[in-house]
N, C-alpha and C positions, 0 to 999 in steps of 0.2 A: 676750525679753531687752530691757533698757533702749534706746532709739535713738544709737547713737552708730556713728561710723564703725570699721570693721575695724581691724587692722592682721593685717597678712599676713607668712609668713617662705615663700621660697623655696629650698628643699632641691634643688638639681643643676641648674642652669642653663643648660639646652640647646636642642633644637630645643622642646620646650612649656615647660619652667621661662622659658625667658627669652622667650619667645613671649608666653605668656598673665602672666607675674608681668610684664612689658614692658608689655601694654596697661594692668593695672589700675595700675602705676606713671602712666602716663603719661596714665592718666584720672585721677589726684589722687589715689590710695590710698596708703597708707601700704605699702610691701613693702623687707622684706629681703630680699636675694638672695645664697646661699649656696654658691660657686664656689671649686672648687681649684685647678684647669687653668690656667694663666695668671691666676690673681688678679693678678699685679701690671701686666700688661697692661691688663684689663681696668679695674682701677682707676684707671687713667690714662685710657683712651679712650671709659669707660662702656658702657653697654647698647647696640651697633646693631640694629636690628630692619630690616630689607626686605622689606616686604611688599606682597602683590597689593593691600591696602588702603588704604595709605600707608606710605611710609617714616615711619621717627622715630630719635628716638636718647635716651638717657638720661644727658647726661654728666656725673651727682651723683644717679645710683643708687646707694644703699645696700647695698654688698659686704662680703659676709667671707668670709674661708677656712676658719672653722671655725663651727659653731654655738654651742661655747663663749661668743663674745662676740657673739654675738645677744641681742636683749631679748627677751622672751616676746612670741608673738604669739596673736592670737586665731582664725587659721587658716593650718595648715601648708599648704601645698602641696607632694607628696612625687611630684619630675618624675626620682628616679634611674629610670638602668634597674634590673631587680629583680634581676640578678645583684648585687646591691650590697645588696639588703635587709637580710641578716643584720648591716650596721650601723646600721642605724634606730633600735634603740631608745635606744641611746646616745649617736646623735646630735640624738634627738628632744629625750630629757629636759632640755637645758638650756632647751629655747624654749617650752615645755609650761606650762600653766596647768591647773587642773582643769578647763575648762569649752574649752580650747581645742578645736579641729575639728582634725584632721587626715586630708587629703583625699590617695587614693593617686589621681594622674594618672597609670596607667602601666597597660600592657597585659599580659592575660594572668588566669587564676581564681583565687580561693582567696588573693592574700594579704594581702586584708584579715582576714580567718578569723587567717593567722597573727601577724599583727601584732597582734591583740587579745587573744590567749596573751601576750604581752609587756608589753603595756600594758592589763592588765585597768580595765574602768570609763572610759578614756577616748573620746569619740565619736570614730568612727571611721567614712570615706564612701568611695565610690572614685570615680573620673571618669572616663569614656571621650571620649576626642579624638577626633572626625574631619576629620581636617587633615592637609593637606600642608605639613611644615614639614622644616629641618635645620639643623646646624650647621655655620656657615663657617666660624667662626675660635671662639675663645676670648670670650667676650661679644657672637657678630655670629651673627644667626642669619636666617637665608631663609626666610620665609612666603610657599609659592605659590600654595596652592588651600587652598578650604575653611576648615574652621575653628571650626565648632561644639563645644560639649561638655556634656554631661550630667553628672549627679552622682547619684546614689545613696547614701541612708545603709545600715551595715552593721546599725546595732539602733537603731531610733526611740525617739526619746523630744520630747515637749514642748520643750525649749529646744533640741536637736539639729537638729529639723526648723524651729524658726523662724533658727536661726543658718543653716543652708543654705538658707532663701530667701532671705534676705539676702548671701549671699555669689553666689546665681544673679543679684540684680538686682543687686550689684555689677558681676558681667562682663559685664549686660547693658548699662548704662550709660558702660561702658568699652570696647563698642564689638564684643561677643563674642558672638555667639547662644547660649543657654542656656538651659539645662533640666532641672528637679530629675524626676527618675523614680523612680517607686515601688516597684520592687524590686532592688535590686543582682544577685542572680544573673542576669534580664533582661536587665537592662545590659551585666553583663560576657559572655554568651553572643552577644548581639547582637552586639558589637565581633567575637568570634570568628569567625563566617561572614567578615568581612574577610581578619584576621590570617591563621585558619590558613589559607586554600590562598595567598594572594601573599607575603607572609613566606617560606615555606619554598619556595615554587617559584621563588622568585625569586633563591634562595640555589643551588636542586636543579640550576636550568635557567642559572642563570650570565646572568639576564636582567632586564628590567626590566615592570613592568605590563601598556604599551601593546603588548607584543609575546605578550606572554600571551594579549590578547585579540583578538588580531590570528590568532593561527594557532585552527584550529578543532580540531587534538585536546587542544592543551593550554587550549583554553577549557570545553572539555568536563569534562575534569579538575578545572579550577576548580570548577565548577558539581557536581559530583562530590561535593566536598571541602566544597563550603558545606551540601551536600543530607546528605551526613556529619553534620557539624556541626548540622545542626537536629535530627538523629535522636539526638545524644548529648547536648543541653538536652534533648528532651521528656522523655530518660530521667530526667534532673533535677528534670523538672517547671517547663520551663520552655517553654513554645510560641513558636515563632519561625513568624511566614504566610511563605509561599510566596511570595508579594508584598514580602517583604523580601529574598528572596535576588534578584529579579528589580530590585529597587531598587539594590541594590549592583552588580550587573553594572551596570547603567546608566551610575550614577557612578562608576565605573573606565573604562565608557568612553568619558565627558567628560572623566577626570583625562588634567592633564600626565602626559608621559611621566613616571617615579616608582619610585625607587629604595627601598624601606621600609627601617625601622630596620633588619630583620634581617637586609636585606642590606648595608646599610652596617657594620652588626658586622661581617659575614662578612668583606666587602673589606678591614676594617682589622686583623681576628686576631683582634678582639675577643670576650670571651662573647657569644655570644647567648641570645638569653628563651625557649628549647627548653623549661622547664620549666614556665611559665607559660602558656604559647601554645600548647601538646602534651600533657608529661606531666601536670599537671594537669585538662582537661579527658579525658584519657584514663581515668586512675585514677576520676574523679567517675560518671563516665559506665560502668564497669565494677564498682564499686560497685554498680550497678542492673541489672549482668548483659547491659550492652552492649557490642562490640567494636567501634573503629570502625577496621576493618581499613586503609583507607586513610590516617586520619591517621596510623594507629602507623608506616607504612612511611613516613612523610615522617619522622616521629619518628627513626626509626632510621637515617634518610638525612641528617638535618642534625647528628646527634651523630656519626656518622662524620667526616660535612664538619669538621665540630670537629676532631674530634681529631684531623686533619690537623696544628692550628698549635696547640692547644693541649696540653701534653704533660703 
């Protein structure tokens, strides 16, 4: 593709939309940022970002409330949670160019798969964060730890894989560690060893990371559940070493204490990513004539937790 700089459109403005569309704003890229929650808060006080990196602030970010009146950009950034997917396509298509990227930041299998049912022919990537981040208010958001991300395309092609190393040295130049990786299933099974056992246990056990790792049966558990989880990639065809599960325990226990998204839905009633984080890698994985009996009883234990508040 010609050398010219980006322009970016950010879809859900939270603990990573406003996070990572925050730095490449505020390294000099051109980003929209697409917020409903207090848009007119926000509009008035701009972007806060507080970060272990440095603080900053945005205060002539470029907001909207709808994608409607967004310009076409030349990479989405798509930071909803994915209980909200089923309005993507419609909110894609007003910012959409034929050649545009849209990149799913958000955790969990398979929906980039479905998003390209919807927008057949468009390039389509997904990203896995590892980062500690949340949201404080309406455009203020808390970066504590971490903070890398990865990209993966869904189906390669010549301008698709040069447009995404250009958008990897964009976040590298703005300030983000980055890294374009070779296969997207990889990707999104790697992130899993995380997700599934702290996610759901942290919702199961009414707790937070550091204490997970702190008692020895539910560390075991964990380890369990990540040892799970690599048996239900290979069934994929995906290999996960043994030395990444042993990597991740590590860095959980160097992380701040650390509340995950799923448990922050949980505290607030909100949907949780049960499908994406669970029944998806479950279904994938039993396709291939595997059961991974542990994650399903987590499965079955946070859609209870559910339906507690939601009715």
């Amino acid at each position: 593709m010609e050398n010219k700089d980006l322009t970016y459109a950010v879809i859900g403005t939270g603990a990573l939309g406003g996070y990572y569309g925050g730095k490449l704003a505020y390294g000099g890229r051109r980003v929209c940022f697409q917020i409903r929650t207090g848009f007119e808060e926000v509009k008035k006080q701009g972007i806060i970002i507080n970060s272990c990196d440095g603080d900053f602030t945005l205060p002539d970010a470029e907001i909207y409330n709808e994608t409607s009146g967004m310009p076409k950009a030349d990479v989405v950034l798509v930071c909803l949670k994915t209980t909200a997917n089923y309005l993507l396509p419609e909110m894609l298509k007003p910012i959409l160019k034929e050649e545009t990227l849209v990149i799913l930041v958000q955790n969990g299998l398979l929906f980039e798969e479905e998003l390209s049912e919807s927008l057949p022919g468009q390039a389509i990537a997904g990203a896995s964060a590892f980062i500690c981040s949340f949201k404080v208010a309406p455009g203020h958001i808390s970066h504590r730890d971490f903070g890398h991300i990865s990209f993966a395309l869904l189906k390669k092609s010549e301008a698709a894989c040069e447009l995404l190393e250009k958008v990897k040295d964009d976040f590298i130049a703005c300030g983000v560690e980055a890294s374009v990786e070779a296969d997207l299933p990889t990707l999104r099974w790697r992130k899993l060893v995380w997700n599934i056992p702290y996610n759901g246990m942290t919702v199961v056990m009414d707790t937070s990371t550091d204490k997970l790792m702190q008692n020895s049966e539910s560390r075991k558990l964990i380890k369990d559940l990540m040892l799970e989880t690599q048996q239900g990639a290979l069934s994929c065809g995906v290999t996960i070493e043994s030395d990444f599960i042993e990597k991740m325990l590590t860095y959980t226990d160097s992380m701040i204490p650390y509340a995950p998204s799923m448990k922050l839905d949980y505290d607030a009633k909100r949907p949780m990513e049960i499908k994406g984080i669970y029944s998806n890698p479950l279904k994938a994985a039993l396709k291939f004539g595997v059961d991974l009996k542990k994650i399903r009883m987590l499965e079955q234990q946070l859609y209870f937790k559910q339906s507690e508040y939601l009715k």
